[in-house]
PyMOL Python script that loads the backbone (N, CA, C, O; Angstrom):
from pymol import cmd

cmd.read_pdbstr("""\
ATOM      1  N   UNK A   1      94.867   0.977 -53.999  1.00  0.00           N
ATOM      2  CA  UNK A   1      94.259   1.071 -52.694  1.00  0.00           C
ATOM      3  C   UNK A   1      95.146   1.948 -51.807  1.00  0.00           C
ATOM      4  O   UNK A   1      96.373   2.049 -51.801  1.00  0.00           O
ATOM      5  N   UNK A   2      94.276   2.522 -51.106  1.00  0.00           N
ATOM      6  CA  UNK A   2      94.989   3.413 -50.113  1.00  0.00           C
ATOM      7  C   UNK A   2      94.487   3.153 -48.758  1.00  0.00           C
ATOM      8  O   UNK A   2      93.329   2.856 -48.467  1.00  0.00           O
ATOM      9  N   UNK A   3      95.922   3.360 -47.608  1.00  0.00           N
ATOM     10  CA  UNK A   3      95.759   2.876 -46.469  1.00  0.00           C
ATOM     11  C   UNK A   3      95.986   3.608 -45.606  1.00  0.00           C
ATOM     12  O   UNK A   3      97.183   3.858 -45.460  1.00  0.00           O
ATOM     13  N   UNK A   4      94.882   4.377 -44.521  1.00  0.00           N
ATOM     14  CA  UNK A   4      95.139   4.988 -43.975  1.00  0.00           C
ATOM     15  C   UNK A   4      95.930   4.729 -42.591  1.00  0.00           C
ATOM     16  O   UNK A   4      95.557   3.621 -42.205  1.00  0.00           O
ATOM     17  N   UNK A   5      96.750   5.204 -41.785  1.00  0.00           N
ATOM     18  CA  UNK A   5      97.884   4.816 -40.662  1.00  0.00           C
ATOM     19  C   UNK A   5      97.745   5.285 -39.653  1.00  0.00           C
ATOM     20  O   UNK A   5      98.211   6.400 -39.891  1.00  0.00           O
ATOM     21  N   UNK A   6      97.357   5.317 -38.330  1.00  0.00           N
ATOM     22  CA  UNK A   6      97.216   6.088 -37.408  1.00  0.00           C
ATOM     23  C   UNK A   6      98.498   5.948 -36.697  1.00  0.00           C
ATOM     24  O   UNK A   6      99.099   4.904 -36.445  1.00  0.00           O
ATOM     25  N   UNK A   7      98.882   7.380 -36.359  1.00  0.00           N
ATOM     26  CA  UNK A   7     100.643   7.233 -35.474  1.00  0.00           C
ATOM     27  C   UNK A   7     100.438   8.038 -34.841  1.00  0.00           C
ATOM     28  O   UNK A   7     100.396   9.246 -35.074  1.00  0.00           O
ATOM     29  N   UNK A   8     100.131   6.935 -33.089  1.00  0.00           N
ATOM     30  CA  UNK A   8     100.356   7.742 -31.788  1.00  0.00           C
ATOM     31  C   UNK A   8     101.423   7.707 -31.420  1.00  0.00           C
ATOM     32  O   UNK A   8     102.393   7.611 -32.172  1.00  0.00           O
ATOM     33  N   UNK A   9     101.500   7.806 -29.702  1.00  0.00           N
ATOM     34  CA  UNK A   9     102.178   7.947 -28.705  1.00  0.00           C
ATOM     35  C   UNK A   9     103.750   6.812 -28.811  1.00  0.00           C
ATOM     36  O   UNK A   9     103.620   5.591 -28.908  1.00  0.00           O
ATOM     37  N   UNK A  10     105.140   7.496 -28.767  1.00  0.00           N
ATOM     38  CA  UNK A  10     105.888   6.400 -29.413  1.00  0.00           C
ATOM     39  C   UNK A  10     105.839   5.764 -30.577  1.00  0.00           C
ATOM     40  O   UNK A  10     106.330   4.648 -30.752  1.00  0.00           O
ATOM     41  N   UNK A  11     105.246   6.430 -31.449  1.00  0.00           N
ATOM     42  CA  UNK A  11     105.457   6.005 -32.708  1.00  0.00           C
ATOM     43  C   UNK A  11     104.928   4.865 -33.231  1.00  0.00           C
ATOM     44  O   UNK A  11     105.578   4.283 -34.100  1.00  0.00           O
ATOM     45  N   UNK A  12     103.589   4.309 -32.777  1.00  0.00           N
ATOM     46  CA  UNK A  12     103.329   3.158 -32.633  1.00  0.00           C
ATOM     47  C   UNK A  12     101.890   3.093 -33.869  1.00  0.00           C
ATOM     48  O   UNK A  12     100.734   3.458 -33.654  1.00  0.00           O
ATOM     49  N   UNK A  13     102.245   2.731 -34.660  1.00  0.00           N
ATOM     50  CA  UNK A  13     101.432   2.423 -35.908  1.00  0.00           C
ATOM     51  C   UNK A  13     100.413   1.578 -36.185  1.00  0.00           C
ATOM     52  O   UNK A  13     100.678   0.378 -36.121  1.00  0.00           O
ATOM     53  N   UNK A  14      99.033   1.983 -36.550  1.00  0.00           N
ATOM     54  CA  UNK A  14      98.002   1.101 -36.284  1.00  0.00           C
ATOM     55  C   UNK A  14      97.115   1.492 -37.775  1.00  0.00           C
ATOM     56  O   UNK A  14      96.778   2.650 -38.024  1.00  0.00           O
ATOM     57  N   UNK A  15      96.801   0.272 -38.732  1.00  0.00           N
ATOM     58  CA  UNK A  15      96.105   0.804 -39.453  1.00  0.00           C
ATOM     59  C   UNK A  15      94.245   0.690 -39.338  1.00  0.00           C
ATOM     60  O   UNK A  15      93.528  -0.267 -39.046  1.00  0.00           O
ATOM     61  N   UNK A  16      93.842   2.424 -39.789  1.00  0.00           N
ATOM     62  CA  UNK A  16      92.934   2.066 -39.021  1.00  0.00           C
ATOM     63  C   UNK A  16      91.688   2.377 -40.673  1.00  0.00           C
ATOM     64  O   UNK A  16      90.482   2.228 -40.475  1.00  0.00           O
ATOM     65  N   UNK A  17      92.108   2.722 -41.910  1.00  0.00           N
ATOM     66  CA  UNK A  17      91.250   2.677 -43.008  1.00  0.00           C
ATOM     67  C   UNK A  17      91.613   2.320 -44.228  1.00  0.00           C
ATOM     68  O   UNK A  17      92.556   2.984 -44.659  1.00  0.00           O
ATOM     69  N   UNK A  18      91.217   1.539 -44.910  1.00  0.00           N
ATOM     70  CA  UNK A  18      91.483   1.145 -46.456  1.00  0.00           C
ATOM     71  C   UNK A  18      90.269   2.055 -47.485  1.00  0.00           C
ATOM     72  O   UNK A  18      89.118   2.186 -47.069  1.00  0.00           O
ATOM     73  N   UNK A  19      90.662   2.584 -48.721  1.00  0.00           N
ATOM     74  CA  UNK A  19      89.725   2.985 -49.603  1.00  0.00           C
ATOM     75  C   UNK A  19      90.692   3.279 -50.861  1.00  0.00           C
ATOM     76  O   UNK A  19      91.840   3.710 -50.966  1.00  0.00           O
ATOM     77  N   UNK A  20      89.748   2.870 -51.725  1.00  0.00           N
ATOM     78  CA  UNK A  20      90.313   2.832 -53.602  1.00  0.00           C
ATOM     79  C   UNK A  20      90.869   4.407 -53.638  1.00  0.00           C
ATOM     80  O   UNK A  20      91.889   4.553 -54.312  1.00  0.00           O
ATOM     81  N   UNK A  21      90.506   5.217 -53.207  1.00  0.00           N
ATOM     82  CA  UNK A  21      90.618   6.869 -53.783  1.00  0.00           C
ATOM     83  C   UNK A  21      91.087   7.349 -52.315  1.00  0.00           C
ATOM     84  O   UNK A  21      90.537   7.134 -51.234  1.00  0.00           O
ATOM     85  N   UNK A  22      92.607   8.269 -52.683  1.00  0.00           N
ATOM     86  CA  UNK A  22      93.277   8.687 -51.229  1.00  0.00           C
ATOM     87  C   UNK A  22      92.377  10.117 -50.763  1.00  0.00           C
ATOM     88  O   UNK A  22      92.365  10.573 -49.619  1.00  0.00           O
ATOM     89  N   UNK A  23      91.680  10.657 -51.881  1.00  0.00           N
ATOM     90  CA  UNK A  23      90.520  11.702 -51.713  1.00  0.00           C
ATOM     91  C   UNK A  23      89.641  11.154 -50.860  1.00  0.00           C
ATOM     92  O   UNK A  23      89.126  12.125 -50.304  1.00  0.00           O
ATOM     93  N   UNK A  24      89.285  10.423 -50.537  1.00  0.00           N
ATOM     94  CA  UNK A  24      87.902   9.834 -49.564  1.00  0.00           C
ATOM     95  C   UNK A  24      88.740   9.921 -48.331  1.00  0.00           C
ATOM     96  O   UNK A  24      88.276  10.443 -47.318  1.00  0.00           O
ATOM     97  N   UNK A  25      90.029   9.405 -48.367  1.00  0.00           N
ATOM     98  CA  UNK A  25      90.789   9.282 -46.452  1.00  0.00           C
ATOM     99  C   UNK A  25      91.121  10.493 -46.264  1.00  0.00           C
ATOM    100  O   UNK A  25      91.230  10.796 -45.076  1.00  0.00           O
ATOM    101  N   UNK A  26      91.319  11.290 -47.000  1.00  0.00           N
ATOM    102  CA  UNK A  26      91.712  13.052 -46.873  1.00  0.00           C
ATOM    103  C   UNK A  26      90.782  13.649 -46.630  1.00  0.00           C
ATOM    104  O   UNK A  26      91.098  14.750 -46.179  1.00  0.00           O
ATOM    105  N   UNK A  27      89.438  13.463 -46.708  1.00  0.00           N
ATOM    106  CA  UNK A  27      88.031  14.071 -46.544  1.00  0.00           C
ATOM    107  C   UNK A  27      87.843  13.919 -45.097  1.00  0.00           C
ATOM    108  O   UNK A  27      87.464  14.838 -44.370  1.00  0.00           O
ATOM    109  N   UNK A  28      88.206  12.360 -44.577  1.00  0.00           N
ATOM    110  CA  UNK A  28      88.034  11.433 -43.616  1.00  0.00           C
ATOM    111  C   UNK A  28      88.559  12.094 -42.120  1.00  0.00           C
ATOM    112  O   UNK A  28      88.137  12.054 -40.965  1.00  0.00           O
ATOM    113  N   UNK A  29      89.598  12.653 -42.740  1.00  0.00           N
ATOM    114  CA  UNK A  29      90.958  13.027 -41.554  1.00  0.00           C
ATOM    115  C   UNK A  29      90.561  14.709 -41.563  1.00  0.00           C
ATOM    116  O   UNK A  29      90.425  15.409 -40.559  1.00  0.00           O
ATOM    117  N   UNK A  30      90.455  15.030 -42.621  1.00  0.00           N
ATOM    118  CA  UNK A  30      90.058  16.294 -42.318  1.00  0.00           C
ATOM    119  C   UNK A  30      88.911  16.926 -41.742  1.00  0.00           C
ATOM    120  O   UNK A  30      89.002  17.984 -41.119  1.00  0.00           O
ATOM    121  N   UNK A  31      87.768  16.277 -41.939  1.00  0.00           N
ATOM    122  CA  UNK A  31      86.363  16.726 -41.044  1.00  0.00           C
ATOM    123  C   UNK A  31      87.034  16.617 -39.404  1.00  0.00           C
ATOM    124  O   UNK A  31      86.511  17.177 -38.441  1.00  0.00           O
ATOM    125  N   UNK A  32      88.416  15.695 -39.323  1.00  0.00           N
ATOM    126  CA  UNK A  32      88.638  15.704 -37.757  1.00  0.00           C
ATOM    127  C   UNK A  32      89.415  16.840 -37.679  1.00  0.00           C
ATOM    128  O   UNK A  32      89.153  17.416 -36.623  1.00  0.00           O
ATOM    129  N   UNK A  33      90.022  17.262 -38.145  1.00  0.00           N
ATOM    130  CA  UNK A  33      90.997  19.025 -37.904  1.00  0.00           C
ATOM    131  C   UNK A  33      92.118  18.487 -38.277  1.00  0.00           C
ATOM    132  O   UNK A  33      92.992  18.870 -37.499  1.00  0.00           O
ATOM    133  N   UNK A  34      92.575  17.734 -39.140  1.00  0.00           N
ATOM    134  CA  UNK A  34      94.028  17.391 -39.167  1.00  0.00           C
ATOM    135  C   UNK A  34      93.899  17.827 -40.987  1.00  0.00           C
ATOM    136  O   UNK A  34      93.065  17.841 -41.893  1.00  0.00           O
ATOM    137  N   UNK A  35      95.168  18.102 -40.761  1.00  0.00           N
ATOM    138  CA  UNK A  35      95.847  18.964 -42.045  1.00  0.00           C
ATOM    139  C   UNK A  35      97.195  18.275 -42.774  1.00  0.00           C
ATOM    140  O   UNK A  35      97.293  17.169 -42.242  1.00  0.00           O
ATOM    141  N   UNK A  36      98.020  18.396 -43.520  1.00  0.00           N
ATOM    142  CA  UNK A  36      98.788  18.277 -43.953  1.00  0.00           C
ATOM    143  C   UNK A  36      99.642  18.822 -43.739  1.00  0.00           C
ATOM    144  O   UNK A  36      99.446  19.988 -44.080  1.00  0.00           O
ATOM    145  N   UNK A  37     101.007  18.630 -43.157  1.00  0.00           N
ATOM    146  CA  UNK A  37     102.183  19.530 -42.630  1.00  0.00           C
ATOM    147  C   UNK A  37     103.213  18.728 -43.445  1.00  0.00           C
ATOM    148  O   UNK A  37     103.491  17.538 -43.595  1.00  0.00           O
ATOM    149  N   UNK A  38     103.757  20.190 -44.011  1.00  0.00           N
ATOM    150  CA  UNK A  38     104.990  19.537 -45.536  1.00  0.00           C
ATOM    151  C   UNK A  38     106.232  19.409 -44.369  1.00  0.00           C
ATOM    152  O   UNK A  38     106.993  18.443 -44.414  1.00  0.00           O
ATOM    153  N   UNK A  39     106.383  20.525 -43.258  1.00  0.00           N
ATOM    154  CA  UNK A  39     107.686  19.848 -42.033  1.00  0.00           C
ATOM    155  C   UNK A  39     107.897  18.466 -41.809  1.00  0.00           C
ATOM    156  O   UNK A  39     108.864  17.731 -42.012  1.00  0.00           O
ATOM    157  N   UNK A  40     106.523  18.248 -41.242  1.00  0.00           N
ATOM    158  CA  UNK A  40     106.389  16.286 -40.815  1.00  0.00           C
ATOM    159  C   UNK A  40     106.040  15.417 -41.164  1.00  0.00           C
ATOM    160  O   UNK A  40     105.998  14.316 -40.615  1.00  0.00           O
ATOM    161  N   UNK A  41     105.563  15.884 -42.622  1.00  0.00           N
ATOM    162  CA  UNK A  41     105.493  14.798 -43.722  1.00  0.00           C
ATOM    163  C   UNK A  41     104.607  13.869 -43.230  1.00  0.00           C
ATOM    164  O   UNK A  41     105.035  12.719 -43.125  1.00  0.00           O
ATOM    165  N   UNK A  42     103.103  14.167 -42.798  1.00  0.00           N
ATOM    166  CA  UNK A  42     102.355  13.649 -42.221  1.00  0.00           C
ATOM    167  C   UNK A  42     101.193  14.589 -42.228  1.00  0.00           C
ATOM    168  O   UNK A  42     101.378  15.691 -42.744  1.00  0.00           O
ATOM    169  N   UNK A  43      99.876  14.269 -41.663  1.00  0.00           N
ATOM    170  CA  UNK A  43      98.428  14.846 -41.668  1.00  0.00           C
ATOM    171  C   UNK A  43      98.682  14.908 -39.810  1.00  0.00           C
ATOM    172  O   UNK A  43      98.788  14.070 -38.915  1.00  0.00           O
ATOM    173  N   UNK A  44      98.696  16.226 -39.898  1.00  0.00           N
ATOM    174  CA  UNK A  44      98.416  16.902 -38.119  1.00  0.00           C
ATOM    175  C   UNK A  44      97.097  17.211 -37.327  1.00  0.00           C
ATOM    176  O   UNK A  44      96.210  16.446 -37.703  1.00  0.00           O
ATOM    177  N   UNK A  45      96.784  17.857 -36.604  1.00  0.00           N
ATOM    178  CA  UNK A  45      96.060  18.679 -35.885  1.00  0.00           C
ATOM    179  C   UNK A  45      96.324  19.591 -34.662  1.00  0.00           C
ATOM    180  O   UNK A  45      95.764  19.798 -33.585  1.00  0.00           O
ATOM    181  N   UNK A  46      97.928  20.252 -35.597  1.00  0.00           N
ATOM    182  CA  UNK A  46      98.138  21.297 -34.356  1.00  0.00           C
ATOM    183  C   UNK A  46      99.451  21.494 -35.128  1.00  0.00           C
ATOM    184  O   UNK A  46      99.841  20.733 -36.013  1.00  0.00           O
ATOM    185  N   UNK A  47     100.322  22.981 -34.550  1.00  0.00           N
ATOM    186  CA  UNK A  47     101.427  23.112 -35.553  1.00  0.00           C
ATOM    187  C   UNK A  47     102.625  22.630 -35.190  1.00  0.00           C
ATOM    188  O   UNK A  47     103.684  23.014 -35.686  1.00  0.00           O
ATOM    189  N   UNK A  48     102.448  21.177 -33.705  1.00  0.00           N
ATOM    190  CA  UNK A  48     103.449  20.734 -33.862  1.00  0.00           C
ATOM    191  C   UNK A  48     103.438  19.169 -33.870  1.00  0.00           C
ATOM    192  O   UNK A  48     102.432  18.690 -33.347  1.00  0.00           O
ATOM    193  N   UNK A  49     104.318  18.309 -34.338  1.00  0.00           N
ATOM    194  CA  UNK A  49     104.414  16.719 -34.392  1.00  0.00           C
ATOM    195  C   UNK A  49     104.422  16.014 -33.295  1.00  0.00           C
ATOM    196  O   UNK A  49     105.065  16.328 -32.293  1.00  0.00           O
ATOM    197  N   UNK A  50     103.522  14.745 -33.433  1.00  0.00           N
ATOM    198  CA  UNK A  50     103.526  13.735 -32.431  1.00  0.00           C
ATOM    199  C   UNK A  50     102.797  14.714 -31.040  1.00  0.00           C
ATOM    200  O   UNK A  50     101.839  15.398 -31.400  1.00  0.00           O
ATOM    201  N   UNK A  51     103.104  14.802 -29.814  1.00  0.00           N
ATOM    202  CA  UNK A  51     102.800  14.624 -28.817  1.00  0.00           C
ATOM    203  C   UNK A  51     102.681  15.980 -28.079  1.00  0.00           C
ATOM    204  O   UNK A  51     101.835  16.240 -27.223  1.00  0.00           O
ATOM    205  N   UNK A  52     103.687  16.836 -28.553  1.00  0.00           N
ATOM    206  CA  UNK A  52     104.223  18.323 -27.921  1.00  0.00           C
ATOM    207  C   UNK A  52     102.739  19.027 -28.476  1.00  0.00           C
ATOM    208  O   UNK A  52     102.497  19.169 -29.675  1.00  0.00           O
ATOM    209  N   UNK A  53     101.721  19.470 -27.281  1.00  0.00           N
ATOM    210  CA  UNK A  53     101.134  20.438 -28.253  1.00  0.00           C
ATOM    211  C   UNK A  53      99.909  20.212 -28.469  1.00  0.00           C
ATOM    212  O   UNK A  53      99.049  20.990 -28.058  1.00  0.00           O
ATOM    213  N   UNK A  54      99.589  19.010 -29.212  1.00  0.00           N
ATOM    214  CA  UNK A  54      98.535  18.338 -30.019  1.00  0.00           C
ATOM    215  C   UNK A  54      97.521  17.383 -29.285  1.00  0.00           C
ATOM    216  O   UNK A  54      97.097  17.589 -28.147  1.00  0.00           O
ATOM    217  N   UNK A  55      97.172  16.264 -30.117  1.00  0.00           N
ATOM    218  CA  UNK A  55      96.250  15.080 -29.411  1.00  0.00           C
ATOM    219  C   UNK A  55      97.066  14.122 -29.457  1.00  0.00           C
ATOM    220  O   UNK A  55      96.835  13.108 -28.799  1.00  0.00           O
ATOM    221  N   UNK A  56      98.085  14.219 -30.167  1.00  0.00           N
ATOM    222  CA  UNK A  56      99.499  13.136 -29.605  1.00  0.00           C
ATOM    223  C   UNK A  56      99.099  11.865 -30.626  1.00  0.00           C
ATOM    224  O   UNK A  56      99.354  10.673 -30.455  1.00  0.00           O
ATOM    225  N   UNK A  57      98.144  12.725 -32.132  1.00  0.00           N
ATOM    226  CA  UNK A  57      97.437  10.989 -33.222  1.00  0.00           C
ATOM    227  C   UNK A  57      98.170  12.013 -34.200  1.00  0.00           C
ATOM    228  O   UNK A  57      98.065  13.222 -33.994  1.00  0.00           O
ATOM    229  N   UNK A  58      98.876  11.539 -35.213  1.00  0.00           N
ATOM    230  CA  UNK A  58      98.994  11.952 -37.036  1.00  0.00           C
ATOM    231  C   UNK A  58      98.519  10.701 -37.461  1.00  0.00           C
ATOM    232  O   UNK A  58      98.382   9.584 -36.964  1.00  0.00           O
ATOM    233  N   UNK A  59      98.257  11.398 -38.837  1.00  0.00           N
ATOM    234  CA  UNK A  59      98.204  10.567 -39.799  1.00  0.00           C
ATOM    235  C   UNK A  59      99.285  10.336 -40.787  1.00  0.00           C
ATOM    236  O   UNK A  59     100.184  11.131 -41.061  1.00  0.00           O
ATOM    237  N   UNK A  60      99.092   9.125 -41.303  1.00  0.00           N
ATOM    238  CA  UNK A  60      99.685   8.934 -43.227  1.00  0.00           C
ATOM    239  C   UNK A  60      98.570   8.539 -43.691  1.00  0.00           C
ATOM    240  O   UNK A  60      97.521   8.125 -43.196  1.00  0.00           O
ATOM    241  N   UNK A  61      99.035   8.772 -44.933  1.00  0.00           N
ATOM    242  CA  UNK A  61      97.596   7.734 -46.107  1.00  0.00           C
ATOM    243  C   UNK A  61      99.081   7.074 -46.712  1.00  0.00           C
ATOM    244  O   UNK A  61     100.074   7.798 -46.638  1.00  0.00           O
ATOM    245  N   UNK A  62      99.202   5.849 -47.243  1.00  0.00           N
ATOM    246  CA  UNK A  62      99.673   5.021 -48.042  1.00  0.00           C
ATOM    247  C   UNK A  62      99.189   4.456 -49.173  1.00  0.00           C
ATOM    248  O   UNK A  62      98.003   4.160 -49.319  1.00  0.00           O
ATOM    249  N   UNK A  63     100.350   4.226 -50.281  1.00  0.00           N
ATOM    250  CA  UNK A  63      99.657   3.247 -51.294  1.00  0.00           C
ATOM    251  C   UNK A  63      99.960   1.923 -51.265  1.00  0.00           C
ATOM    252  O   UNK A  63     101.137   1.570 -51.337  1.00  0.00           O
ATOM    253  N   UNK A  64      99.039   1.109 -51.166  1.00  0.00           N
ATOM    254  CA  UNK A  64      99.267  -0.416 -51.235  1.00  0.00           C
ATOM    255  C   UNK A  64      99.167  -1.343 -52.210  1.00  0.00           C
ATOM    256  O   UNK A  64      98.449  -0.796 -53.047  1.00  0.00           O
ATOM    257  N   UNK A  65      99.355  -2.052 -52.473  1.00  0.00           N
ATOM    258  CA  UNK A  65      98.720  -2.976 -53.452  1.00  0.00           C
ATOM    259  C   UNK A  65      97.415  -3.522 -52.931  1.00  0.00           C
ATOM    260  O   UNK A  65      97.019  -3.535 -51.766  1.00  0.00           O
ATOM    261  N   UNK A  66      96.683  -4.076 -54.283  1.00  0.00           N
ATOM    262  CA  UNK A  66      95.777  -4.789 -53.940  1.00  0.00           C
ATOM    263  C   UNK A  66      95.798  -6.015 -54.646  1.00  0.00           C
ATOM    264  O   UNK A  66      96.036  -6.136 -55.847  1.00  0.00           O
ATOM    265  N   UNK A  67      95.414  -7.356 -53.457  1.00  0.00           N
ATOM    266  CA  UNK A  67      95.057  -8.562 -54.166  1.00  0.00           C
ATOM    267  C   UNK A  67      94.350  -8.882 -54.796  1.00  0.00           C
ATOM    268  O   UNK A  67      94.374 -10.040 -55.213  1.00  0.00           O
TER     269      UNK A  67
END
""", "prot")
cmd.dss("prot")
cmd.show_as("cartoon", "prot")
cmd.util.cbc("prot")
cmd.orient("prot")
């Protein structure tokens, strides 16, 4: 299972999608304009991190276990 992470303002972490295949949350994030940036090791929407710049949301996708 994969878990998608929303990280706003202060760093403040909220999960906001679960799905079996990290291809479905990458589809998910990307119809919104956010990309993958190998600098910030995170899914963006602008060429800079967190707040400077942007909409001040990244993403992660995670792997979790499942019960």
């Amino acid at each position: 299972m994969y878990l998608l992470i929303r990280i706003g303002t202060n760093d403040v972490r909220t999960s906001e999608l679960v799905s079996k295949s990290k291809k479905s949350l990458e589809n998910h994030i990307k119809e919104k304009g956010f990309y993958w940036s190998k600098k910030c090791n995170r899914y963006i929407d602008d060429k800079n991190c967190g707040i400077s710049g942007g909409s001040g949301t990244d993403y992660l996708i995670e792997l979790i276990d499942e019960l």
